[in-house]
C-alpha positions, -999 to +999 in steps of 0.1 A: +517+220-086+482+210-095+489+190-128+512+170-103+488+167-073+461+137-075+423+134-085+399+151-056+431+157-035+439+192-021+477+197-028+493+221+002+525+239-008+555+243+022+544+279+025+507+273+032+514+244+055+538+266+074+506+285+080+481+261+086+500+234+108+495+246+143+457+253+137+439+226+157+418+205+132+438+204+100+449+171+089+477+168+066+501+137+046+537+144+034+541+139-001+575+128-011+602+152-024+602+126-058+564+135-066+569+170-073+576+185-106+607+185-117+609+225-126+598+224-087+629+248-068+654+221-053+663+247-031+631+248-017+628+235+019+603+214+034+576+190+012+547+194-005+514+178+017+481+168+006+450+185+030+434+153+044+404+170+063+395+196+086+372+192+118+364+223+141+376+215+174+342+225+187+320+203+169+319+166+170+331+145+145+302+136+127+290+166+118+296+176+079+323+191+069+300+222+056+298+228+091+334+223+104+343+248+078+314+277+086+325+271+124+360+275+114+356+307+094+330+324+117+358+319+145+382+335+119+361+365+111+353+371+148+316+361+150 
């Protein structure tokens, strides 16, 4: 998967996005069926999708994204 992804792009297999997509603040793009490799399982449903960002839905915006993630993994580990 990663020798197929692109430069300073996070490359999301259909599994993990199955996981992440209904967590408020994840961003995500399809990537085409015709970008993957081809020893990629045809049988496989669903795409491949590049993680655009991620911004804690508590936090504004503007904040860095070093803080969108430590607010998105304290509210993961409880704190």
């Amino acid at each position: 998967m990663e020798s197929h992804s692109e430069e300073m792009r996070i490359n999301i297999s259909p599994t993990t996005y199955q996981c992440l997509k209904d967590i408020p603040g994840f961003e995500f793009e399809a990537r085409p069926k015709e970008c993957l490799p081809a020893e990629f399982p045809q049988d496989t449903e669903g795409t491949c999708y590049f993680l655009n960002r991620y911004l804690h839905p508590s936090l504004p915006e503007g904040r860095c994204v070093e803080d969108h993630v430590a607010a998105g993994m304290a509210a993961v580990s409880g704190q």
